[in-house]
N, C-alpha and C positions, 0 to 999 in steps of 0.2 A: 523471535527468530534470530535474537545478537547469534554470530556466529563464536565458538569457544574460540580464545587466544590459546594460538599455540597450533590450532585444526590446521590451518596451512601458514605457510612460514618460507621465510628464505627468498629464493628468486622466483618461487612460485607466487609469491604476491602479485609479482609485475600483470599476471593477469588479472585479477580483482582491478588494478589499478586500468586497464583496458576499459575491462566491459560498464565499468562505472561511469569513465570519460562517455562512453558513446550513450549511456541511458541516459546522463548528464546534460549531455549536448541534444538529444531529441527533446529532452523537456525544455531545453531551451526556444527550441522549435514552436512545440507547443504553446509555450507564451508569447514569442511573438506573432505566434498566429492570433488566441487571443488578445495579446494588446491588439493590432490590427481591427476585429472586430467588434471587441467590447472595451478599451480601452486598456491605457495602463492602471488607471484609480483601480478598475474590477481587482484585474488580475495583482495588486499588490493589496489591498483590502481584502480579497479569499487567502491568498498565500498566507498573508498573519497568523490570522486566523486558524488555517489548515494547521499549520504547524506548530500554534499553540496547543490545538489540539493533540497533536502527534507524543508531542512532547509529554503531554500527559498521560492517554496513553500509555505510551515508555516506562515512564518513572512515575508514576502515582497508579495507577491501574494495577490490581494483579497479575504479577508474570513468575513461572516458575522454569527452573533449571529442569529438561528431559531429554535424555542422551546427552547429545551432540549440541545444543544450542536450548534455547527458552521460548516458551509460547508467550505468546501477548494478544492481547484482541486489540489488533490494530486498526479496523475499520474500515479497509481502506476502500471496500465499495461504497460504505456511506461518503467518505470524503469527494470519493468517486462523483457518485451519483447528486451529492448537496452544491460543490462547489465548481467540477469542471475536474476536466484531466491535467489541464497543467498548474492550478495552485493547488490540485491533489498529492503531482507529485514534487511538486515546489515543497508543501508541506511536508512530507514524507523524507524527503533529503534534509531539509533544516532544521524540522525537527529533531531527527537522528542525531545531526551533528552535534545541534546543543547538548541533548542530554548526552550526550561523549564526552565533548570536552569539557560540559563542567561537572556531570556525576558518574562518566564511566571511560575515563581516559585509557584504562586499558584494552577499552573497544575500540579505540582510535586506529592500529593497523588497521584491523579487520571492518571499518568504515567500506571503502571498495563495494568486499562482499556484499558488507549488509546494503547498502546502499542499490544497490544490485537485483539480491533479490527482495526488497522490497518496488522498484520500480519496474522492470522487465514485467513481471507477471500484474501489473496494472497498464500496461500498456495495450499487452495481450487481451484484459478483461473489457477495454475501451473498442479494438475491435469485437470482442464478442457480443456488447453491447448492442452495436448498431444490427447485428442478427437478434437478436433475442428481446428488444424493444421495438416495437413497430414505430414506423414515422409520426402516426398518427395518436401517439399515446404519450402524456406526458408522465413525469416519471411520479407524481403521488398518486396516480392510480398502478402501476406496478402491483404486481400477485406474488406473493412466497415463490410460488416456481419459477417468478422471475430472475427475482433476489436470491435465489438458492444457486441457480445456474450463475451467477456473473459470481459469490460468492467462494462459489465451489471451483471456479478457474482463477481465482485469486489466490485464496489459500494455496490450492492442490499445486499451483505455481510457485511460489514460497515453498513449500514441501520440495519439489524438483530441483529448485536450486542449492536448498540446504542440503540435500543428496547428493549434490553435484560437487558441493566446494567440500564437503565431509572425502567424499570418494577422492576428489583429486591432492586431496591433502595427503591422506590416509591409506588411501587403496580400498580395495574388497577385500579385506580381513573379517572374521565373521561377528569380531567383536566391533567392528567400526557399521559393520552392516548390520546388528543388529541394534546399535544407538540411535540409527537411520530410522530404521523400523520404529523403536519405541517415540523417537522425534514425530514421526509424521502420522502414528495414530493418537498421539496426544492430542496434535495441532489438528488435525480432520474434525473434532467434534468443536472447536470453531464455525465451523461451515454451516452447522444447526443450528448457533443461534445469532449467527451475523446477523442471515436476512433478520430475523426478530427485530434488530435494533436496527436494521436499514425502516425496515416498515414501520417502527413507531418514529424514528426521526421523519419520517414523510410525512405520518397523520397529523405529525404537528405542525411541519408546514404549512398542510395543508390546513391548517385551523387559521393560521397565520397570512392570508390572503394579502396582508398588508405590505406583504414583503415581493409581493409580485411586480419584477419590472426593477426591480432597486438593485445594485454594484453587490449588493450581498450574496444571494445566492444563482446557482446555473440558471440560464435560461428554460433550460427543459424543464426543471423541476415542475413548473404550471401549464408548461404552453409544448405544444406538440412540435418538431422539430420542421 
């Protein structure tokens, strides 16, 4: 989802540079809500970790250039659902920035965006969450139609945004709208086999019994909320 150098520019930056402060500053929130409850060791031993992952990801994962920006299989309801919402999106911002500035420094403006819409639309999925898990259910029993729904508002969010910062760059030209178009039916077939990999990373948690109770992964993962 890098967004293309060049898609918006100028003093139009200054908003990327906005909305990223404030997704920035709620994850902030988010941690210290965590430190609070599970400490700080949790929350900077997931963050690591999160963002090791991210990073990988990025830069070692297949991602291909379509239209307007590049698909990746970013993860991010597993990161979501494995470690918590703020060293999900702790990871997702750190990781980004690493692999910027040491393997894609020409994504460095367009940091903001991406940063952006990688976090907005995992925030959104964290309320959706709490409708679409019951209380009483911890998340390695979760069902595909679980993981397809929080899946599908993650992506289809990432989708939205990249349509958003492409349009306000660009305009509604039919050649920018259709780069939009081919960007977000590429990244949609994402959405099919996320949950896939949200549900096998669970079953093996769920193998992994040993890990219950320990700094390493979310609470929910075992235990009902």
């Amino acid at each position: 989802m890098h967004i293309e150098p060049g898609l918006v520019d100028g003093t139009k930056l200054l908003l990327s540079y906005a909305t990223a402060t404030t997704a920035l500053a709620y994850t902030a929130k988010l941690a210290w809500g965590m430190v609070k409850h599970s400490g700080a060791a949790a929350l900077l031993l997931r963050s690591v970790i999160a963002s090791a992952l991210v990073f990988v990801f990025f830069e070692v994962f297949p991602h291909h250039p379509v239209g307007i920006s590049e698909v990746h299989l970013i993860l991010g309801t597993t990161l979501l659902l494995i470690f918590g919402a703020a060293p999900a999106a702790i990871g997702l911002a750190t990781g980004l920035l690493v692999q910027s500035v040491f393997f894609a420094p020409q994504d460095l403006p367009q940091y903001g965006m991406n940063v952006t819409t990688l976090l907005v639309p995992l925030f959104a999925t964290v309320v959706l969450a709490r409708r679409v898990i019951p209380e009483n259910m911890a998340y390695v029993d979760l069902s595909y139609a679980q993981t397809f729904k929080l899946s599908a508002a993650y992506q289809g969010g990432i989708v939205l945004w990249v349509g958003f910062w492409a349009i306000y760059g660009h305009g509604v030209g039919a050649e920018n709208l259709t780069s939009i178009g081919s960007f977000g039916a590429a990244y949609m077939t994402v959405v099919l086999l996320e949950p896939l990999i949200d549900l096998g990373v669970l079953a093996m948690a769920k193998s992994w019994r040993r890990l219950q109770g320990s700094a390493v992964l979310e609470r929910r993962v075992y235990q009902a909320a």
